[in-house]
C-alpha positions, 0 to 999 in steps of 0.5 A: 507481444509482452505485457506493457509494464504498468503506469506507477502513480504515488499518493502525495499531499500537496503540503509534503514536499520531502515526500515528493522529493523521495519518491522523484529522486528515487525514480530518477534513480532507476530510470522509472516514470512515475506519476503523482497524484495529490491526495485527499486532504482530511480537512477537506472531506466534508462533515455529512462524508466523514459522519457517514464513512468513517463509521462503516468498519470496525471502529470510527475511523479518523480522518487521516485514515478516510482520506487515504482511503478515498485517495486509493479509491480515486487510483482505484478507479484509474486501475479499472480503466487501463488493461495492465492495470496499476501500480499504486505506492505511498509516499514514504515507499523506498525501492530497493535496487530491482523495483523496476524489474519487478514492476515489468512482472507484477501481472503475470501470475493471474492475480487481481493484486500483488503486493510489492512491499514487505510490511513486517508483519506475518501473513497466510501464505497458501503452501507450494502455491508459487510461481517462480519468475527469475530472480522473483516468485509470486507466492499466493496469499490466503490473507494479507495482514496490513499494508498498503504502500505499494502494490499492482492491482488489475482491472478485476481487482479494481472493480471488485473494490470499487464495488465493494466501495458503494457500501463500506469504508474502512483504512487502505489496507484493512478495505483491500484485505479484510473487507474486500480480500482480492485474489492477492499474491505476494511478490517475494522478494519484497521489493519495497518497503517503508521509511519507517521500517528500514530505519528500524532495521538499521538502514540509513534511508537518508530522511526520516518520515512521521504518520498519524495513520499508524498511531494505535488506537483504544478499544472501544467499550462494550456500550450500545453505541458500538455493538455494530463496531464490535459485530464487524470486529467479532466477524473479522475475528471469525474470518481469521480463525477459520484462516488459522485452522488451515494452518494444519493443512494448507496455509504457512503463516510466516514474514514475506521475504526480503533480500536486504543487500538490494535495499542496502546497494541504493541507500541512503538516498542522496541528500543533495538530490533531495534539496536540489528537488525541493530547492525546484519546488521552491523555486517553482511556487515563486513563479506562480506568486 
């Protein structure tokens, strides 16, 4: 028997309806189910929680980036239950014409996470470990850099970060791959990728999206008050260097692969689709007032 193709559920915050729009229209589009599930909203995260997490990484962390990070660990906690594991994406991932494809494949490699999506930015492959599955290949990670709109995780995987989550916090990304660093592979090529960065290649996605997530952030000072910020900071510095010396034997540091022409076959997303949804959500809130 095959493996049955993973459930696929979206982090959306309640008041981000064009968000919503985006990822129902394109699911619609490609004949795939999706589930929704309501995000953590910063306000709410009381101020004991905010005081006690937010200060476990490398710097504070501000409330936007504790809330989506407890909203994976709630996904999380769902991947861990299911034997095919879980797909989770952000709500500003565009798919490209062969996601659907992909999602059926994600888990054959013996992975505990595959990332799905191309961030744009270069990360530690391990040379010649790849599998090749049709039209895709899933090349395996030594360490990912950023990004966390869309990847598969297994139950393995989901247990070793929720483990990991008794003790430490810290954004999505930087939880997944710097604190917890899963098994990971890369699914090649990239079969989403975000608002925000297809815009900037030029594509026209159809909208347009802002986070609060991504925003820089200052360095902190050399005072006593972070010496415990500077020490993870310095011991993740020391991770990467080690990281980088197998650059001289077994590691390729280089962008995950992207095939433009299949995000360019399904853009821009329809406009009008998009209102006839949010004009639905619209009507829906009249029929509960």
């Amino acid at each position: 028997m095959g493996r049955a193709t993973p459930e696929i559920w979206f982090i959306n915050l309640q008041r981000a309806r064009e968000r919503r729009a985006l990822m129902e229209v394109q699911a619609a589009s490609h004949g795939i189910a999706l589930n929704r599930f309501a995000a953590v909203e910063a306000a709410g995260i009381d101020a004991a929680a905010f005081r006690r997490l937010s200060r476990q990484w490398e710097r504070p962390m501000t409330r936007p980036e504790l809330a989506a990070f407890l909203s994976h660990r709630a996904l999380w906690e769902k991947a861990a239950e299911r034997p095919e594991g879980l797909i989770v994406l952000e709500d500003d991932t565009v798919f490209s014409a062969h996601f659907a494809e992909a999602a059926g494949k994600a888990a054959a490699g013996g992975a505990e996470l595959v990332n799905l999506e191309s961030f744009g930015r270069r990360k530690f492959f391990r040379r010649g470990r790849i599998q090749t599955m049709g039209r895709f290949r899933l090349a395996e990670l030594l360490r990912d850099k950023a990004g966390a709109g869309a990847y598969w995780l297994s139950p393995r995987g989901a247990r070793l970060l929720l483990d990991r989550a008794e003790s430490h916090a810290a954004p999505a990304d930087a939880f997944i791959f710097g604190v917890c660093r899963p098994k990971s592979a890369q699914l090649e090529p990239a079969v989403t990728m975000q608002v925000h960065l297809l815009a900037a290649r030029g594509f026209d996605v159809g909208l347009t999206t802002e986070t609060s997530i991504q925003l820089p952030r200052q360095h902190l000072p050399l005072a006593p008050g972070n010496l415990g910020y500077i020490a993870r900071r310095l011991g993740t510095q020391m991770r990467l260097g080690l990281v980088q010396m197998r650059r001289l034997a077994d590691a390729e540091f280089r962008p995950a692969l992207v095939d433009e022409e299949a995000f360019r076959a399904v853009l821009p997303i329809s406009r009008k689709a998009l209102d006839a949804r949010l004009a639905a959500y619209a009507a829906e809130d009249q029929s509960v007032s």
